[in-house]
N, CA, C, O and CB atoms as a CASP TS submission, in Angstrom:
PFRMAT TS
TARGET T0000
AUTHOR 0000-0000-0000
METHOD Language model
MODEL 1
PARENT N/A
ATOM      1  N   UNK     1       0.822  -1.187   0.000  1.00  0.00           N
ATOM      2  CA  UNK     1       0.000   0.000   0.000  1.00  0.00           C
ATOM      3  C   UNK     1       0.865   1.250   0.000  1.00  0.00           C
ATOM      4  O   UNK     1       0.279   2.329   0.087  1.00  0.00           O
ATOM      5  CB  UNK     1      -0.935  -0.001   1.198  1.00  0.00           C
ATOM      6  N   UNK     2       1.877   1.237  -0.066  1.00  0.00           N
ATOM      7  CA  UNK     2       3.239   2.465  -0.164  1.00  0.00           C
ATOM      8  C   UNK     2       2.903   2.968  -1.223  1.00  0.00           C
ATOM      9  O   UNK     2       2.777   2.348  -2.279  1.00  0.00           O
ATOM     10  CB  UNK     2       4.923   2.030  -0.288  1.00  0.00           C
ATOM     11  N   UNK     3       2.677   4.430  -1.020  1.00  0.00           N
ATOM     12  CA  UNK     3       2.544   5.538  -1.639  1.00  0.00           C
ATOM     13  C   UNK     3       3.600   6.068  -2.576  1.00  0.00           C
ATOM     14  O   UNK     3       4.694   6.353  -2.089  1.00  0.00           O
ATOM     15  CB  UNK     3       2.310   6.333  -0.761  1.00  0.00           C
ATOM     16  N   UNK     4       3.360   6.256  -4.058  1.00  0.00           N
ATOM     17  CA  UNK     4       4.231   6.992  -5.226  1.00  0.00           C
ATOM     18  C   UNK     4       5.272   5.458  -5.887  1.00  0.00           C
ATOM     19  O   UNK     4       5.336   4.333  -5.392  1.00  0.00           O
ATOM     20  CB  UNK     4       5.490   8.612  -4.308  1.00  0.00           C
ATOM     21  N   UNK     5       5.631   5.740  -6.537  1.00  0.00           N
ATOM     22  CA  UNK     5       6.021   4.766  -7.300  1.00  0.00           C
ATOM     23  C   UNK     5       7.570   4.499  -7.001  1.00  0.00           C
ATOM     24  O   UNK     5       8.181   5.436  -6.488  1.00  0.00           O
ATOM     25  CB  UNK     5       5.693   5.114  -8.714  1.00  0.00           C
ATOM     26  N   UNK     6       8.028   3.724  -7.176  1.00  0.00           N
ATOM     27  CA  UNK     6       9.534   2.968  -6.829  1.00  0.00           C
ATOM     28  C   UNK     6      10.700   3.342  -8.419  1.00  0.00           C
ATOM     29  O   UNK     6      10.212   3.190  -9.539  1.00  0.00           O
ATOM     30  CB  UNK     6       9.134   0.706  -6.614  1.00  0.00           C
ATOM     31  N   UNK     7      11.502   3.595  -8.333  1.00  0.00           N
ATOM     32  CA  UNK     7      12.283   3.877  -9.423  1.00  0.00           C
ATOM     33  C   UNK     7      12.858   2.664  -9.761  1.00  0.00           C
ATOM     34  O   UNK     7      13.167   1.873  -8.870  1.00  0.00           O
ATOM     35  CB  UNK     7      13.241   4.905  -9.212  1.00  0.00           C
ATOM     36  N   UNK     8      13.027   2.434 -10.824  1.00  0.00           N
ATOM     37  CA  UNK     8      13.530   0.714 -11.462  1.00  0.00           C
ATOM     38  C   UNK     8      15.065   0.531 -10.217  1.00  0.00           C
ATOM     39  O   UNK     8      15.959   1.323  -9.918  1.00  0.00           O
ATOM     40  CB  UNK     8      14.301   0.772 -13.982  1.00  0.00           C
ATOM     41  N   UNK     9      14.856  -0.447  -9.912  1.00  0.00           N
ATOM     42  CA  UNK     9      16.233  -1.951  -8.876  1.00  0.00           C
ATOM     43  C   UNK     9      16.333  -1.229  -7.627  1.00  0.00           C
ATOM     44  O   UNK     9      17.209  -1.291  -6.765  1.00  0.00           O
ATOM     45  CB  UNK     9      18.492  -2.254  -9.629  1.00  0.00           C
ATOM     46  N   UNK    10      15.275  -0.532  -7.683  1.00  0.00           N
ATOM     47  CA  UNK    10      15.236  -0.091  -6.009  1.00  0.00           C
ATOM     48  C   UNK    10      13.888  -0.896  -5.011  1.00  0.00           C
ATOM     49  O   UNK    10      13.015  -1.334  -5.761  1.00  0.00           O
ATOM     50  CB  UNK    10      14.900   1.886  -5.963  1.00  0.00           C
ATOM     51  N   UNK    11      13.664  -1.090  -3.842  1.00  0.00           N
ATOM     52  CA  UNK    11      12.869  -2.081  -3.351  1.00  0.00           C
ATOM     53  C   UNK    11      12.678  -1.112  -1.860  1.00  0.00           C
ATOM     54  O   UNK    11      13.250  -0.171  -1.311  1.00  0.00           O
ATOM     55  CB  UNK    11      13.660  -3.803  -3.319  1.00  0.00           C
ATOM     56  N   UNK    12      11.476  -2.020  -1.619  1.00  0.00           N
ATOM     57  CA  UNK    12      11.119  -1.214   0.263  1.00  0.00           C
ATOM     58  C   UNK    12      11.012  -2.592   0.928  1.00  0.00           C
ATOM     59  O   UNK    12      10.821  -3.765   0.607  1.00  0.00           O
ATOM     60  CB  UNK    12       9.151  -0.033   0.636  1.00  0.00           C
ATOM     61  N   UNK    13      11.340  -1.488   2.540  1.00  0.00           N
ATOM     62  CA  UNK    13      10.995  -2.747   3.727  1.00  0.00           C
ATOM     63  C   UNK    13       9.691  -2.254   4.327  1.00  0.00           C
ATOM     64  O   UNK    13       9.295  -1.098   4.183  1.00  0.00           O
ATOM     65  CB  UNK    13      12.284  -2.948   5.133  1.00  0.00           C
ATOM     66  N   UNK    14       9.230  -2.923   4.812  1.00  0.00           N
ATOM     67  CA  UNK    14       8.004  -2.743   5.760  1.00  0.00           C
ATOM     68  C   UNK    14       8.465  -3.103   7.034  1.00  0.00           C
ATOM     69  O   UNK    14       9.080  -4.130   7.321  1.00  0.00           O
ATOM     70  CB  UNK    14       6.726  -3.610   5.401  1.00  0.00           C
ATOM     71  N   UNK    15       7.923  -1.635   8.233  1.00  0.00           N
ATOM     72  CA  UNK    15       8.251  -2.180   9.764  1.00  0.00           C
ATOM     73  C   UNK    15       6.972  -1.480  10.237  1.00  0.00           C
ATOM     74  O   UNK    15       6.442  -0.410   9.937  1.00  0.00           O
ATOM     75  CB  UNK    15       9.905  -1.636  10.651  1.00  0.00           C
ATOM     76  N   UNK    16       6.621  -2.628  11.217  1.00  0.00           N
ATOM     77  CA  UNK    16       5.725  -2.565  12.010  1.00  0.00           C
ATOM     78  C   UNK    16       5.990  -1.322  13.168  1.00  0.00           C
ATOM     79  O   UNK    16       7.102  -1.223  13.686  1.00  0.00           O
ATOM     80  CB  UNK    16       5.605  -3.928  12.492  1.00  0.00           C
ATOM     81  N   UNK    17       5.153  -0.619  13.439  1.00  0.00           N
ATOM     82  CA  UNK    17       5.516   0.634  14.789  1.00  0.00           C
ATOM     83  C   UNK    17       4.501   0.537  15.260  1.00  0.00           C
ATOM     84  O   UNK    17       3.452   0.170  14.732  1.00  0.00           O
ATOM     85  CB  UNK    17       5.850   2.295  14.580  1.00  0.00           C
ATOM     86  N   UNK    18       4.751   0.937  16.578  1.00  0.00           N
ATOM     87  CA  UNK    18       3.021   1.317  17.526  1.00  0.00           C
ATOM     88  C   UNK    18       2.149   2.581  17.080  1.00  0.00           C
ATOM     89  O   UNK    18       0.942   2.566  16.836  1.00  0.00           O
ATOM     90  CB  UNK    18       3.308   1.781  19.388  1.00  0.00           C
ATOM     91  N   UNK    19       2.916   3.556  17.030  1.00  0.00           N
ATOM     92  CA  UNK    19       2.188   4.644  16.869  1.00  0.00           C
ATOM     93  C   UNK    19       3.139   6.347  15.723  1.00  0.00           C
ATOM     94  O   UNK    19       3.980   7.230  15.889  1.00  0.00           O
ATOM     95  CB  UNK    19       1.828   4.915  18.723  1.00  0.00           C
ATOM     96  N   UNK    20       2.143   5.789  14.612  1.00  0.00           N
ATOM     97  CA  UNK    20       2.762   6.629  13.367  1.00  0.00           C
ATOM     98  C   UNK    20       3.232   8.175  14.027  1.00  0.00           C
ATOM     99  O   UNK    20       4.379   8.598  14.174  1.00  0.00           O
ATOM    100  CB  UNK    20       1.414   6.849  11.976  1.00  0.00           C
ATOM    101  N   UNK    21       2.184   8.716  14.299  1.00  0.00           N
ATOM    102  CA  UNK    21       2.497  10.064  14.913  1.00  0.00           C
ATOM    103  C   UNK    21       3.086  10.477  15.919  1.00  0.00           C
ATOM    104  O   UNK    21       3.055  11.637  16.328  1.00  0.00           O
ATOM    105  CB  UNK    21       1.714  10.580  15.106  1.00  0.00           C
ATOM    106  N   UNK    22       3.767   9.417  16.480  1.00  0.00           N
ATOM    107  CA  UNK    22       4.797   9.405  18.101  1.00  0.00           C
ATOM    108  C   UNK    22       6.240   9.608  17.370  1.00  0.00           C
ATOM    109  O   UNK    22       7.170   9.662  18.176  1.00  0.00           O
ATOM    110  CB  UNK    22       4.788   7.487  19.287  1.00  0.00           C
ATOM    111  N   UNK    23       6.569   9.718  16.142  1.00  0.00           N
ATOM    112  CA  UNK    23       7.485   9.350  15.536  1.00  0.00           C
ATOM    113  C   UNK    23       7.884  10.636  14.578  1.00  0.00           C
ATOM    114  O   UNK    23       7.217  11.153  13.682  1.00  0.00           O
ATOM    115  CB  UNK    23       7.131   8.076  14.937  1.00  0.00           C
ATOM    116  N   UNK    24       9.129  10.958  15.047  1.00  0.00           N
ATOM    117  CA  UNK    24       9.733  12.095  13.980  1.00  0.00           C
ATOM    118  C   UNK    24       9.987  12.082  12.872  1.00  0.00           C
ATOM    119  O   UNK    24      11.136  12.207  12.448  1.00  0.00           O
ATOM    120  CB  UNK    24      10.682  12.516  14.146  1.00  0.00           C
ATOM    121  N   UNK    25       8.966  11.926  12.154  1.00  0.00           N
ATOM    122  CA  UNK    25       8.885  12.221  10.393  1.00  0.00           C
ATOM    123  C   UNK    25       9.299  13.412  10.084  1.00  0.00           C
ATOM    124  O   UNK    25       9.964  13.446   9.048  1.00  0.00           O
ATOM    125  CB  UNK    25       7.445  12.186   9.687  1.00  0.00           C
ATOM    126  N   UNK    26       9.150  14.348  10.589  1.00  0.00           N
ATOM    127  CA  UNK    26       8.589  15.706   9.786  1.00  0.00           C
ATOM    128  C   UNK    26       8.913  15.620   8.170  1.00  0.00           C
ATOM    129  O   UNK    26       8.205  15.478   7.173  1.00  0.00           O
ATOM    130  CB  UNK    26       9.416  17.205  10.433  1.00  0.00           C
ATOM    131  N   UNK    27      10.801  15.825   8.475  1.00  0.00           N
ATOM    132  CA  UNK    27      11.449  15.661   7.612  1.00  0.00           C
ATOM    133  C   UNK    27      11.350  14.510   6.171  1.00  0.00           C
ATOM    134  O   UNK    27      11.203  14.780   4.979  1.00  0.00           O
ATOM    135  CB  UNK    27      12.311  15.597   8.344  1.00  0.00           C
ATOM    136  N   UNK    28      11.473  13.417   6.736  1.00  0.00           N
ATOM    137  CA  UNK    28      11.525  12.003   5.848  1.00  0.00           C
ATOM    138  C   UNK    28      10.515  11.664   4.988  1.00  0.00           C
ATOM    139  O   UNK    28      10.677  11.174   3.871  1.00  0.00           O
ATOM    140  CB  UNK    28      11.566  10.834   6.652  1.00  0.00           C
ATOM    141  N   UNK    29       8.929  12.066   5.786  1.00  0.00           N
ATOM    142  CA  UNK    29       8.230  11.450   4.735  1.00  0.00           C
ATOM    143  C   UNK    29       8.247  11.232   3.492  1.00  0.00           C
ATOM    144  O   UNK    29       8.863  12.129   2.917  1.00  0.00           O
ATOM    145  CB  UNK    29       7.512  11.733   4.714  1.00  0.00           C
ATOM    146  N   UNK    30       7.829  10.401   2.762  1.00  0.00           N
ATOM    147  CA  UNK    30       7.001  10.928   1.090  1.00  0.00           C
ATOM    148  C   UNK    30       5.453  10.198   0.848  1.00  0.00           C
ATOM    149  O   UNK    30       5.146   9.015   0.993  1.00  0.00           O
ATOM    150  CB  UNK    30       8.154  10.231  -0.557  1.00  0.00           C
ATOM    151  N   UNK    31       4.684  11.253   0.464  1.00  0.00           N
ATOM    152  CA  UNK    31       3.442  11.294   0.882  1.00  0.00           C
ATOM    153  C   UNK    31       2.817  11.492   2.142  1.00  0.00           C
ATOM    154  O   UNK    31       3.343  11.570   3.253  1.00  0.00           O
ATOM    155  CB  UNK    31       3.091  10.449   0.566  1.00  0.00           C
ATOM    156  N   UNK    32       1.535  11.567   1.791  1.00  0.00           N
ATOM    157  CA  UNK    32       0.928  11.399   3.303  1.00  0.00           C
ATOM    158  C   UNK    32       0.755  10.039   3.146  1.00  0.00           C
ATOM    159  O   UNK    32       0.890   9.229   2.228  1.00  0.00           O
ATOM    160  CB  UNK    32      -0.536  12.247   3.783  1.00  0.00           C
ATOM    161  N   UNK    33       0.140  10.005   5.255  1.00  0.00           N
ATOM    162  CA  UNK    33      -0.424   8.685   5.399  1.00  0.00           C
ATOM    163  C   UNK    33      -1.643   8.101   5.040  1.00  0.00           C
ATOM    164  O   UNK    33      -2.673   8.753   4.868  1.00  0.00           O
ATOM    165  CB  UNK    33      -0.409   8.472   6.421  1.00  0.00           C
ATOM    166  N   UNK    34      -1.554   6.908   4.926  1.00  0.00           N
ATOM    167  CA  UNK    34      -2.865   5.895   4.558  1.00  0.00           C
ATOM    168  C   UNK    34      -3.643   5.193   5.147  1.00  0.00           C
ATOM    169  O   UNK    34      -3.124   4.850   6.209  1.00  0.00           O
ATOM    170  CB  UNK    34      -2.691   5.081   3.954  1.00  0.00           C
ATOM    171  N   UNK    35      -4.611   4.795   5.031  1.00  0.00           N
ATOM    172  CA  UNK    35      -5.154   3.507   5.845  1.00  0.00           C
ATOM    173  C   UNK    35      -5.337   2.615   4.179  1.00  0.00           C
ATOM    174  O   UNK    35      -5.668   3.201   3.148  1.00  0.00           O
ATOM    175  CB  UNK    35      -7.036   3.872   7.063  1.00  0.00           C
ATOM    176  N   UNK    36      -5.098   1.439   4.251  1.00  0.00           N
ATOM    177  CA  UNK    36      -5.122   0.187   3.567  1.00  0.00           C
ATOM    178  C   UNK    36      -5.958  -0.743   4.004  1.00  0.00           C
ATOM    179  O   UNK    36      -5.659  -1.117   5.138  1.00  0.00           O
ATOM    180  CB  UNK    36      -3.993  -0.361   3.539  1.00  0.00           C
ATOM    181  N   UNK    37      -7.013  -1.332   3.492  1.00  0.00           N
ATOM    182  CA  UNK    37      -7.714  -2.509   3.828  1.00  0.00           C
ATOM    183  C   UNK    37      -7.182  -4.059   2.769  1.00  0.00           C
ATOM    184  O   UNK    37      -7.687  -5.166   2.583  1.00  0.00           O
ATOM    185  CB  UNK    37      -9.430  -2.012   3.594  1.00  0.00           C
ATOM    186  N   UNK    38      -6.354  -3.600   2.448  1.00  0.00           N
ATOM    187  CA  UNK    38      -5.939  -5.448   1.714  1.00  0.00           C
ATOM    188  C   UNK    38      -5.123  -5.766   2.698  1.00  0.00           C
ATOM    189  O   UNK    38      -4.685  -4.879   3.430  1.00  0.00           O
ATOM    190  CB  UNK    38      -4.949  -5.739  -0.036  1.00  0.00           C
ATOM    191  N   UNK    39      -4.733  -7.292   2.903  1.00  0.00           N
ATOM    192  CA  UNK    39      -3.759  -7.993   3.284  1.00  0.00           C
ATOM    193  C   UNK    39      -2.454  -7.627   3.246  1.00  0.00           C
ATOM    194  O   UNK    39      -2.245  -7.771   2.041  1.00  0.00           O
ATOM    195  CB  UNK    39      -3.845  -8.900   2.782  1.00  0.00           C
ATOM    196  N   UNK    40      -1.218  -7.180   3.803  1.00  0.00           N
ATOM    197  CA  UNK    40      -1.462  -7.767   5.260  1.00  0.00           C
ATOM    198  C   UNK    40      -1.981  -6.578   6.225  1.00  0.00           C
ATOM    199  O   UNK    40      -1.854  -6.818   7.425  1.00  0.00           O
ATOM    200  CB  UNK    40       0.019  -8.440   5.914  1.00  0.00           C
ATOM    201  N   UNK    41      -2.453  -5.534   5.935  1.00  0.00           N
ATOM    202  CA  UNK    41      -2.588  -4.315   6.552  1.00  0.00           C
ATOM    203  C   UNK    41      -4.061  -4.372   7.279  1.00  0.00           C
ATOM    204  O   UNK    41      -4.134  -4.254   8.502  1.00  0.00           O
ATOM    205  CB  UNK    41      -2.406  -3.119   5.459  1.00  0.00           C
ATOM    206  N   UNK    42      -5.160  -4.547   6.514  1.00  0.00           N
ATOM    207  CA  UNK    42      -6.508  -4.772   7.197  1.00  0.00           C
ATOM    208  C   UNK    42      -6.336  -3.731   7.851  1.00  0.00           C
ATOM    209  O   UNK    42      -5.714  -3.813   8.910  1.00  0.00           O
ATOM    210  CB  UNK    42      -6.866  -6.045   8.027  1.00  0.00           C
ATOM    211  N   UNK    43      -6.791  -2.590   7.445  1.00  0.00           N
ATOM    212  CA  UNK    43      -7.018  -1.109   7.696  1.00  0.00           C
ATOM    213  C   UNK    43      -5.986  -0.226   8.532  1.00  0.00           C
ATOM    214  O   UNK    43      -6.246   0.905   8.944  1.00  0.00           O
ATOM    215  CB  UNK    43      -8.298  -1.007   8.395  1.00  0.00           C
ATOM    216  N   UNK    44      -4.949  -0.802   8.698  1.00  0.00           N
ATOM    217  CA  UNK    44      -4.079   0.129   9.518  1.00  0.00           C
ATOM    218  C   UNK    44      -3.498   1.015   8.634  1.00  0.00           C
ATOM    219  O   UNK    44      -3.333   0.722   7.450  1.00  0.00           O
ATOM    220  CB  UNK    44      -2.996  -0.547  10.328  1.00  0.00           C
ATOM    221  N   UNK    45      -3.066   2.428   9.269  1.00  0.00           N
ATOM    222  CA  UNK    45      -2.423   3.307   9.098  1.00  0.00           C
ATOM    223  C   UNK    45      -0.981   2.730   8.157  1.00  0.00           C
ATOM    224  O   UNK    45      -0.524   1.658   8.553  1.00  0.00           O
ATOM    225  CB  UNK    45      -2.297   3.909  10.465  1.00  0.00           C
ATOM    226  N   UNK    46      -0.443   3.234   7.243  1.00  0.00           N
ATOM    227  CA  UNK    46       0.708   3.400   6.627  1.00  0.00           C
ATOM    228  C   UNK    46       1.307   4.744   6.578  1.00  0.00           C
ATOM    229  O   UNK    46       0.580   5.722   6.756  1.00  0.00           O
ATOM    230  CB  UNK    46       0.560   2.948   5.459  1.00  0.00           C
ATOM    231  N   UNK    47       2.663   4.892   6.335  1.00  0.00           N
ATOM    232  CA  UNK    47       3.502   6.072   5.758  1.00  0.00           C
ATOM    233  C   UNK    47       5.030   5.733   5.579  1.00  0.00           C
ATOM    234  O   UNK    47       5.920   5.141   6.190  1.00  0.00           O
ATOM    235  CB  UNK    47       3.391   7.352   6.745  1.00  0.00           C
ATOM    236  N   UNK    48       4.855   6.403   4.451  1.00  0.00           N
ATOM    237  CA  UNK    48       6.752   5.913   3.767  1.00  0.00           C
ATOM    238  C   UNK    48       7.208   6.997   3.977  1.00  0.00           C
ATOM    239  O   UNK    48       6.721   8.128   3.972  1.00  0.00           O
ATOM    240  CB  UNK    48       7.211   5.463   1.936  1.00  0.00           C
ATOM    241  N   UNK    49       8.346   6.536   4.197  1.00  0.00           N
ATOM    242  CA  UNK    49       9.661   7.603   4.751  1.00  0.00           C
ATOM    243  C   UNK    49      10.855   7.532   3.687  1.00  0.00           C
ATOM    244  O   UNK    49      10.779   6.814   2.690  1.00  0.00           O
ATOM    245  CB  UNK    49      10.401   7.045   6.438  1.00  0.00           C
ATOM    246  N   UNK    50      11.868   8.265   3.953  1.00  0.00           N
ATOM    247  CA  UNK    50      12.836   7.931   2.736  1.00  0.00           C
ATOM    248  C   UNK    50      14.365   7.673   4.266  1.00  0.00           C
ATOM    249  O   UNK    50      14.486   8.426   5.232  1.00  0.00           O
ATOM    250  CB  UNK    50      13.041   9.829   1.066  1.00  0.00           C
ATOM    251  N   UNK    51      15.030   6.751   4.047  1.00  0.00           N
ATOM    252  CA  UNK    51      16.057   6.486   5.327  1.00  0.00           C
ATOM    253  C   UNK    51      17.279   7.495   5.057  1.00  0.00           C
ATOM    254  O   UNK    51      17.011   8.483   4.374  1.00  0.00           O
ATOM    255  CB  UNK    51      16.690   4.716   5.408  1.00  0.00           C
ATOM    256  N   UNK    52      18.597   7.343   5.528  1.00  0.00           N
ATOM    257  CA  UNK    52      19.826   8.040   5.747  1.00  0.00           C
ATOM    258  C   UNK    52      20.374   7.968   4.796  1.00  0.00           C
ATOM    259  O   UNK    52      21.056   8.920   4.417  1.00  0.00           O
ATOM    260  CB  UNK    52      20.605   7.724   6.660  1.00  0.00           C
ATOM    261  N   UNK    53      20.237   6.385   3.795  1.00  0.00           N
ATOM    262  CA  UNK    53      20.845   6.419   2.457  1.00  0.00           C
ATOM    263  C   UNK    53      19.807   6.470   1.244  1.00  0.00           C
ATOM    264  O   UNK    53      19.969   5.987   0.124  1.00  0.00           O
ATOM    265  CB  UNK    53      21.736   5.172   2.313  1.00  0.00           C
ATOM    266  N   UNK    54      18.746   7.143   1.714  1.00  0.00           N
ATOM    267  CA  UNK    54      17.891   7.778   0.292  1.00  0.00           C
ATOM    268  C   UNK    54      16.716   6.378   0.064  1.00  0.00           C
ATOM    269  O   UNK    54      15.965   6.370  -0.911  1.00  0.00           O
ATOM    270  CB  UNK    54      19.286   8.034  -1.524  1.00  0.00           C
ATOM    271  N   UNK    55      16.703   5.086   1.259  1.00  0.00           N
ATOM    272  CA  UNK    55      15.847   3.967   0.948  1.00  0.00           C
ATOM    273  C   UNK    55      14.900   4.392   1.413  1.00  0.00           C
ATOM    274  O   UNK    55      14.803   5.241   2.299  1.00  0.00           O
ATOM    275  CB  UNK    55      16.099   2.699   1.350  1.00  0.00           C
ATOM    276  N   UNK    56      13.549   3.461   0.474  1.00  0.00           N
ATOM    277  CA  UNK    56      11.724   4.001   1.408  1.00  0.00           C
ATOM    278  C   UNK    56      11.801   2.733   2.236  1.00  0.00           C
ATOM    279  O   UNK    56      12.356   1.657   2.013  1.00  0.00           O
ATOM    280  CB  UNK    56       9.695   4.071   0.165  1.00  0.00           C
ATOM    281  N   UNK    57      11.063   3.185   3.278  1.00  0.00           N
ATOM    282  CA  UNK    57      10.657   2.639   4.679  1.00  0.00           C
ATOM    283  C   UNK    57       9.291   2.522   4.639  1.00  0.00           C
ATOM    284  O   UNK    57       8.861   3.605   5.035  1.00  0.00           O
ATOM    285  CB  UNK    57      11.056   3.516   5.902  1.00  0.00           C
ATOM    286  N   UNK    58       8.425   1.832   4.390  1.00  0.00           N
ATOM    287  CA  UNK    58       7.031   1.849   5.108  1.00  0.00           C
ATOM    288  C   UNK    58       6.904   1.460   6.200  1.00  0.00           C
ATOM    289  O   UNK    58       7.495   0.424   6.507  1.00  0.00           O
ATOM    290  CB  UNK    58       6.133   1.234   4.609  1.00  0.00           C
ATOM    291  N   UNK    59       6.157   2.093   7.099  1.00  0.00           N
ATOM    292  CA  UNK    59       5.507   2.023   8.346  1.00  0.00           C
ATOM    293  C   UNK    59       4.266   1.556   8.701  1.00  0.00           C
ATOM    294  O   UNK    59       3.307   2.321   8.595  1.00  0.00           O
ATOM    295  CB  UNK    59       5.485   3.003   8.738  1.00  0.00           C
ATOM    296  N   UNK    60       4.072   0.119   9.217  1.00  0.00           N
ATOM    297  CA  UNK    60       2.486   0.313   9.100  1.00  0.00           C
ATOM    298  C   UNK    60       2.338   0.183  10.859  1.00  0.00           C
ATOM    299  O   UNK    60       3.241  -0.381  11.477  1.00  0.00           O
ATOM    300  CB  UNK    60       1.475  -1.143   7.946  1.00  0.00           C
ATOM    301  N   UNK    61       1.402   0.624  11.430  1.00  0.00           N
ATOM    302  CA  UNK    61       0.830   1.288  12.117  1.00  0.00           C
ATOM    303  C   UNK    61       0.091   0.095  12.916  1.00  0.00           C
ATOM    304  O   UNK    61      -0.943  -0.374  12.440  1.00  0.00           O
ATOM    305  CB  UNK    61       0.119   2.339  11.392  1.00  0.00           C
ATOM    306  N   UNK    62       0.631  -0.409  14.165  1.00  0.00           N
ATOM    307  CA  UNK    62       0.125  -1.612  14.847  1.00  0.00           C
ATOM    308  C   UNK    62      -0.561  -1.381  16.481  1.00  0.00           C
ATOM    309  O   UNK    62      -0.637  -2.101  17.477  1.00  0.00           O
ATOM    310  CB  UNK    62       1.445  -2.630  14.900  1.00  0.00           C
ATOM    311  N   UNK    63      -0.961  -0.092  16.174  1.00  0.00           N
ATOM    312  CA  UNK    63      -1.834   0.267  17.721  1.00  0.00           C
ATOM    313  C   UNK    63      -2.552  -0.586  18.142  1.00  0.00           C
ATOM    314  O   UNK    63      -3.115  -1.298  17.310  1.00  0.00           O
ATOM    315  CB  UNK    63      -2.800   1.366  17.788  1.00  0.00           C
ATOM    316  N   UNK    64      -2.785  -0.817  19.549  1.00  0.00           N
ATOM    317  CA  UNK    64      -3.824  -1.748  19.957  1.00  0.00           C
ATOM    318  C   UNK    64      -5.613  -1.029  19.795  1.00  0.00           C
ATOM    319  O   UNK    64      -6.689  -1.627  19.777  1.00  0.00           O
ATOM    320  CB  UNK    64      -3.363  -2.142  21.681  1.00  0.00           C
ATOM    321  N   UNK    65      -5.305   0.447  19.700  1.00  0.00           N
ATOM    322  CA  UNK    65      -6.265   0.877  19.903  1.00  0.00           C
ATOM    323  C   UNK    65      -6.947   1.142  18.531  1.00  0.00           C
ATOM    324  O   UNK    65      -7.735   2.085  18.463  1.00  0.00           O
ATOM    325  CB  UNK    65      -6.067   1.826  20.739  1.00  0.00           C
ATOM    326  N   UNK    66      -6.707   0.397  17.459  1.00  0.00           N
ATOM    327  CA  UNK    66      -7.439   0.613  16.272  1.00  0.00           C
ATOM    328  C   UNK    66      -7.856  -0.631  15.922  1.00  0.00           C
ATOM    329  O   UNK    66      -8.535  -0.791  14.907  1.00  0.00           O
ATOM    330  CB  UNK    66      -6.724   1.269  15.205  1.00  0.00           C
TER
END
């Protein structure tokens, strides 16, 4: 469910976090966040980040309270 498109032989990881907005994005993002209802997400929150060496990160969003 990662937002904007991938440039050819580049790839993402997916990590699980508790809480998207506890977390210092400001900077990193790309895009906003999502909610996703396909597999494996079943409606949680997403947001891609870009890391230290220019890689996307998705985040999906594993609160107990959603």
């Amino acid at each position: 469910c990662a937002t904007g498109a991938l440039p050819a032989g580049n790839a993402i990881v997916s990590v699980r976090v508790d809480d998207i907005d506890a977390l210092p994005l400001d900077d990193v993002t790309v895009g906003l966040p999502v909610y996703c209802n396909d597999a494996p997400y079943k409606g949680r929150k997403t947001q891609v980040m870009r890391g230290a060496q220019s890689e996307l990160v998705e985040l999906i969003e594993i609160r107990k309270d959603h």
